[in-house]
C-alpha positions as CSV (number, residue, x, y, z in Angstrom):
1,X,30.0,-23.8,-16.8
2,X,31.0,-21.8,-14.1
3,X,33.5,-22.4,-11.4
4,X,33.7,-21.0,-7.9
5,X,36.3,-19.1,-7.7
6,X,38.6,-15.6,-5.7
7,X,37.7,-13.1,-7.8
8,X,40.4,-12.4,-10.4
9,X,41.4,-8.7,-11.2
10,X,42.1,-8.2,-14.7
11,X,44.1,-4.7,-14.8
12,X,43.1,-2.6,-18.0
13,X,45.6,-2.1,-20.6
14,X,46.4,0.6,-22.8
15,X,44.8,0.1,-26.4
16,X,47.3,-1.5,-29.0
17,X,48.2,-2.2,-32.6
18,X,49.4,-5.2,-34.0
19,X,50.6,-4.8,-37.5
20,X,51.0,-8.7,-37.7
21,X,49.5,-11.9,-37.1
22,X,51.6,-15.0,-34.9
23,X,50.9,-18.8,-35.8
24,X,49.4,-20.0,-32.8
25,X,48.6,-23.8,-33.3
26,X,48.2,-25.2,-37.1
27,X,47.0,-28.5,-37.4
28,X,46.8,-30.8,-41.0
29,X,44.8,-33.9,-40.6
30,X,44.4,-35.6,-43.9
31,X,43.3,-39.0,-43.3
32,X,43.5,-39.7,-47.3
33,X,43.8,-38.4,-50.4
34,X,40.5,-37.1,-50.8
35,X,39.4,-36.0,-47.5
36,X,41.0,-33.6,-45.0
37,X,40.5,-30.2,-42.9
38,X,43.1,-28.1,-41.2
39,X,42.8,-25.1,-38.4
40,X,45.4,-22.4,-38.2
41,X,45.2,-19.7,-35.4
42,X,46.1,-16.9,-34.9
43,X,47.1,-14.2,-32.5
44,X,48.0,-10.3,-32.9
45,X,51.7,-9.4,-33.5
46,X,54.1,-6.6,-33.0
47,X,57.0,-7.7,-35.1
48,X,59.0,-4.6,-33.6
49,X,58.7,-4.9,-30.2
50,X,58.1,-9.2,-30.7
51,X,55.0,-8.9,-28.8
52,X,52.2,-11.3,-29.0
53,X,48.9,-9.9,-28.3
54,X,46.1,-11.6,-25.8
55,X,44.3,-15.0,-26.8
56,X,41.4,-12.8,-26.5
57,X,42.2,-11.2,-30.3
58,X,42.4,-15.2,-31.6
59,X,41.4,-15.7,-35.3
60,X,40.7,-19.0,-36.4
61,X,41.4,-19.8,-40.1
62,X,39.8,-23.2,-40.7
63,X,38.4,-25.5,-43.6
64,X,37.0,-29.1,-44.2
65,X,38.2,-29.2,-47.8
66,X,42.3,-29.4,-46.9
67,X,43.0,-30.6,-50.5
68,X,40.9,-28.7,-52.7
69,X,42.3,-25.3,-51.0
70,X,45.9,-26.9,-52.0
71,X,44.8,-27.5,-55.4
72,X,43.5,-24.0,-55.7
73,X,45.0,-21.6,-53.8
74,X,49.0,-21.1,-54.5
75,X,50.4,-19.5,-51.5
76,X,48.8,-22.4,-49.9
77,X,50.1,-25.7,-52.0
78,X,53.5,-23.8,-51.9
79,X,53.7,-23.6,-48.1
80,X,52.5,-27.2,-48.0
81,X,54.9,-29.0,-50.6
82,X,57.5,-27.0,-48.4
83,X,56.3,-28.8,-45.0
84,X,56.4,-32.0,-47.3
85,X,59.7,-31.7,-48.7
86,X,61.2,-30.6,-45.1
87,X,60.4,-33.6,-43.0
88,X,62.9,-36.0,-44.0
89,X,65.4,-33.3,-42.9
90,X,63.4,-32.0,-40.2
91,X,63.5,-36.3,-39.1
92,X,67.2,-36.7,-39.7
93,X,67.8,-33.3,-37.5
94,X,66.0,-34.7,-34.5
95,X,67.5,-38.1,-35.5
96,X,70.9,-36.3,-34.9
97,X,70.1,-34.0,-31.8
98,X,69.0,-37.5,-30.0
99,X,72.2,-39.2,-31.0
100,X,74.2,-36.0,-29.8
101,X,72.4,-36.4,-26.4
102,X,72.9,-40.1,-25.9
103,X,77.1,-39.5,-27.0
104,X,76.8,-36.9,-24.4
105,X,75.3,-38.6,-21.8
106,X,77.5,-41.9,-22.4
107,X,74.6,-44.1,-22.4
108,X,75.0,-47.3,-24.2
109,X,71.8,-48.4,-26.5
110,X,71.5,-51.9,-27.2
111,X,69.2,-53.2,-29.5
C-alpha cells in the first residue's frame, strides 16, 4: 500500500561483486519432535573490504521440514547439534556478563 510521501532520491551505485553471503536473520521453530520449519536469510558479502551488500540482493533459504533436512543433509545436523551443544555455555556466559554488571554497579539483589 502506498504512502504519501517527499520524494526519496536514491543515488546510483557503481555495479559490485560479492564473493560471499552474510547471515541476516535465522530462525528455528520446532514446536516438537516431528514438526518444524526454519528461514535463514541472506545478504551479499565482501569478506575483504567487510561489506554487506543492499537488502535489495536478499535470499531467503527456507523449509517446512526442519527435521527431515537435519536428518539428511550433514552440513546441516552438524551446524545444529553445534547450536545445541553451545547453549548451556552460551547461558552460563550471559549468566556471568549479568552478574559482572550488577558487581559493577553495586546493586544488591534480594530474592
Amino acid at each position: 500500500m502506498p504512502i504519501p510521501s517527499d520524494p526519496i532520491i536514491v543515488p546510483p551505485s557503481a555495479e559490485k561483486t560479492f564473493g560471499h553471503q552474510w547471515i541476516l536473520n535465522l530462525s528455528v521453530h520446532a514446536p516438537n519432535a516431528q514438526a518444524g520449519n526454519f528461514k535463514i536469510d541472506l545478504l551479499p558479502y565482501d569478506a575483504a573490504t567487510q561489506e554487506i551488500g543492499p537488502i535489495t540482493h536478499k535470499e531467503r533459504v527456507q523449509s517446512s521440514e526442519f527435521w527431515r533436512v537435519a536428518a539428511e543433509v550433514p552440513e546441516f545436523q552438524s551446524a545444529m547439534n553445534a547450536v545445541f551443544d553451545a547453549i548451556p555455555a552460551v547461558k552460563a556466559w550471559l549468566q556471568a556478563e549479568q552478574e559482572k554488571i550488577v558487581a559493577e554497579s553495586g546493586e544488591v539483589i534480594t530474592e
